[in-house]
N, C-alpha and C positions, 0 to 999 in steps of 0.2 A: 751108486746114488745114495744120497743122504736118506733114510728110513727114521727120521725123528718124526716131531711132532708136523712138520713143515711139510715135507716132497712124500710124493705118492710112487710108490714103487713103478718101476718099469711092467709094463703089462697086467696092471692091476688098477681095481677102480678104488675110491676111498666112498664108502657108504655110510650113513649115522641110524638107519632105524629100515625096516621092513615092515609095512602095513597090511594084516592081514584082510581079505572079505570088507574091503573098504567099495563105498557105493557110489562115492563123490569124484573119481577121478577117471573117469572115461564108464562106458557100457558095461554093467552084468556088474557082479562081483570080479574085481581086483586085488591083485598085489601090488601094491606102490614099495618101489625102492627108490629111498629120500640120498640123495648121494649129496657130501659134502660141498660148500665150497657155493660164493655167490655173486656176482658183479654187483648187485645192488643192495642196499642198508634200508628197507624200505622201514617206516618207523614203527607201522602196523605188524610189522612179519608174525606168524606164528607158531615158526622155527628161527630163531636167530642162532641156533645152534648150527644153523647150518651155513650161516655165512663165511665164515671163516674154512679155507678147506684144510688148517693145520687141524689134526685130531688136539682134544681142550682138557683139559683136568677138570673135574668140575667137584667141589665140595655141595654137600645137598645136607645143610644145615640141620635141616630137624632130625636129619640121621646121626649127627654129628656128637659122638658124645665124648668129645675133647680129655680123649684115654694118651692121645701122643706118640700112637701107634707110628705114625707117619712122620713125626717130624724129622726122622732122620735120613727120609728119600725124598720127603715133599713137602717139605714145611716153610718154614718165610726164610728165606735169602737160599734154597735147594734149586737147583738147577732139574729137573723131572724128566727132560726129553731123551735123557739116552735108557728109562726104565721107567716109561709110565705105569706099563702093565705091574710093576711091583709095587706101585701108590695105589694103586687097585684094591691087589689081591692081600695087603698088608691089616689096609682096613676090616677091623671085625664085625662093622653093623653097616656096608656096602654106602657108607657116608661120601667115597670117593667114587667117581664112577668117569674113566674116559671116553669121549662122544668121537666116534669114528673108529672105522675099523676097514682092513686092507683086504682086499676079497679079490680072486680071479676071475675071469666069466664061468670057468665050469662049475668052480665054488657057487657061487651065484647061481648058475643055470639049478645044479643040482638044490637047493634051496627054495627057489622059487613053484620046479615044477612038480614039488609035492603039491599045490595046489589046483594042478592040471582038471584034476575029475569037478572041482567045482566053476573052472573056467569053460570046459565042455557044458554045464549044467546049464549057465546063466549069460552065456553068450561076451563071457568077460575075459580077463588077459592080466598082462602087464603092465604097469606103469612107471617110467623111471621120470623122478620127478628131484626136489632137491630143497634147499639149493638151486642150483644151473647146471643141469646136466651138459651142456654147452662149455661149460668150464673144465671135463673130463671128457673130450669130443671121442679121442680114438677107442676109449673101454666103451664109450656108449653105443657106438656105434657098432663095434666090436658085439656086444651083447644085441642090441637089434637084431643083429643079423641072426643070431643063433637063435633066437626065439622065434625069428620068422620061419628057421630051417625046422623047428619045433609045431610048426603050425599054428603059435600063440598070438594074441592077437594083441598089439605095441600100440600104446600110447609116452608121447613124450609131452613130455609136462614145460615147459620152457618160458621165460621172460622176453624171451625174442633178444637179448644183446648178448651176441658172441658174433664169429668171422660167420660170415653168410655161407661159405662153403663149407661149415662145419652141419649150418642149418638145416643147409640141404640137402645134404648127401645123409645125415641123420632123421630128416625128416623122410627123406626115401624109405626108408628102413621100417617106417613108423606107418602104423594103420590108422594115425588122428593121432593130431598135434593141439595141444591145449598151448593157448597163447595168451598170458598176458596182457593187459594193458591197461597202464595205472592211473597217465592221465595225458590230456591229451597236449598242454601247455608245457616246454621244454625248461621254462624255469622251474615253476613248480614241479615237475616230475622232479628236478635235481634237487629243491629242495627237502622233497619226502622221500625219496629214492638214493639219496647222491651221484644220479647219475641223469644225464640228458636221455632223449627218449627218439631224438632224430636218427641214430643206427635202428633203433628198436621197430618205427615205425617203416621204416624202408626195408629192414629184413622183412616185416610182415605184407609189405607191397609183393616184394618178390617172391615171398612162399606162396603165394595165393596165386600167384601166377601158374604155378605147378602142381600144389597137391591143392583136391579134392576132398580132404576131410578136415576141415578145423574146427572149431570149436574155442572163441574166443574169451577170458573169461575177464572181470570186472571186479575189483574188490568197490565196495561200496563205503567209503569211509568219512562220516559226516565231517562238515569243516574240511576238510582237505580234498576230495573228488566228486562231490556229492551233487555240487548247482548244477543248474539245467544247464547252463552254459557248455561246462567240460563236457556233460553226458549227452547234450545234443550233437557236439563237433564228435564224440568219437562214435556215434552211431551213423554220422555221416563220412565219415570215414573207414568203419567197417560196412557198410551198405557198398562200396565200390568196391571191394576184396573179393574176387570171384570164389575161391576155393571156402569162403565160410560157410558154415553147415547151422550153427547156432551161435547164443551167448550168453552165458549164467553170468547172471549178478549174484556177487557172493556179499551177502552183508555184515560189517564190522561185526569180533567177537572180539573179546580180550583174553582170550590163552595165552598168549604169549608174553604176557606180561609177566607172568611168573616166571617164565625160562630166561626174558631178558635178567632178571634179579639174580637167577642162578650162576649166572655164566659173569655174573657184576657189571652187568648192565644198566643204564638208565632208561626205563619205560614212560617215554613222553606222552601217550594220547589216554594218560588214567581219566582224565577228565571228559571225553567222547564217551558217547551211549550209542548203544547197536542202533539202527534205524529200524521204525516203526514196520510193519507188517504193511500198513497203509502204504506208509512212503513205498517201499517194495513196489511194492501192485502198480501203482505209479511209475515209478520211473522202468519196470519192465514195460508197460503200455507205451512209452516215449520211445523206446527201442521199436517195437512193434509198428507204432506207425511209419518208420520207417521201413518196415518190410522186413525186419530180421527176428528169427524166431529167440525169442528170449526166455529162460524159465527162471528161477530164484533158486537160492540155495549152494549146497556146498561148501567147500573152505578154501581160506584163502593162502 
């Protein structure tokens, strides 16, 4: 199998970043492992790094002090995928830097459960998040399992769109599935997303049918998800999901706007402002009258 920039080795996962003592992605302190690769282009992301699941070259400009090191592995009209690690390590002020990296599960396992004594401490675990981890079904799952034979406690972080029996049989594995959902209208979900939302919402009918821990989460992003409209249909809409537990409203930040630029992207929503504190308080209380326990916060 091709090991360029493109295909992920056989029996390996393809990851971009390991989150230490993180508090936002399931109970206690975590480790979140971001693994490449994304069915949807949401405009807000903030990891666009991780959509793409080829590992990316990325020049990180302010580092960049145009010495020419590179231009004879990585330069304009250089072809880079059969030796990116050498456009790396060639650079003298780490101005080049490639995002993803190829990892086994025991690689992985051994990584992660150096942080075992603080996940005993704080009631917290793993997190394999992305990306879509849905997009690399058999290492996730694959890794689930070993964690659970670890006694660690699994959270899968997911968008809800891949095959449903990837879902499930990965959600089995998983002790709380964090579930997106962006919005609740199939055009607009594709126009901020590029993708429809009708598989999305139908895996999340049928996970609820079987597992007991979800945890639903909500990016709050004014102008695009924000009216009462969307937020009353998708509170009515999780209010019938038996297996939901809760639902954090995560509200607009702009991180990610930097990394779109990095990767020479166009960051569309410069002109959007986080929503107020007030609004917040508000539209959890609209969840709530519905009966579902909502809190604020998080990232999205």
């Amino acid at each position: 199998m091709n090991t360029g920039l493109g295909s992920v080795p056989a029996g390996k996962g393809r990851i971009f970043n390991i989150q230490r003592y993180s508090l936002q992605d399931g109970p206690g302190l975590r480790t979140t492992v971001f693994l490449k690769g994304c069915p949807l282009d949401c405009a807000w992301c903030h990891n666009p790094e991780s959509q793409s699941l080829a590992r990316e070259l990325i020049t990180q400009e302010n580092r960049c002090i145009a010495c020419g090191s590179c231009f004879s592995l990585c330069g304009p009209g250089e072809d880079p995928s059969s030796r990116p690690e050498a456009c790396v390590e060639i650079c003298p002020t780490g101005a080049r830097q490639l995002l993803g990296r190829d990892v086994d599960v025991d690689e992985l396992m051994d990584e992660v459960l150096r942080d075992q004594p603080f996940f005993d401490e704080s009631g917290g675990g793993v997190t394999l998040s992305g990306g879509e981890p849905l997009l690399q079904p058999v290492f996730v799952k694959d890794m689930l399992a070993a964690l659970r034979r670890r006694s660690v406690h699994t959270a899968l972080d997911t968008c809800g769109l891949g095959r449903l029996e990837d879902l499930l049989e990965a959600a089995a594995l998983a002790d709380l599935v964090l579930f997106d959902l962006k919005h609740m209208d199939d055009v607009k979900h594709r126009e901020w997303t590029g993708a429809g939302n009708a598989a999305i919402l139908a895996n999340l009918e049928s996970l609820g049918q079987v597992h007991g821990q979800i945890w639903i989460r909500v990016p709050v992003i004014p102008g695009v998800n924000d009216d009462v409209e969307n937020l009353e249909a998708t509170a009515r809409f999780v209010a019938g999901i038996p297996g939901v537990r809760r639902l954090d409203l995560l509200p607009y930040h702009s991180t990610g706007a930097a990394k779109f630029r990095r990767i020479g992207r166009q960051y569309l929503l410069d002109h959007v402002q986080p929503p107020t504190a007030e609004r917040m308080v508000g539209l959890a209380d609209l969840f709530r009258a519905h009966g579902i326990p909502a809190t604020i916060g998080g990232n999205l």
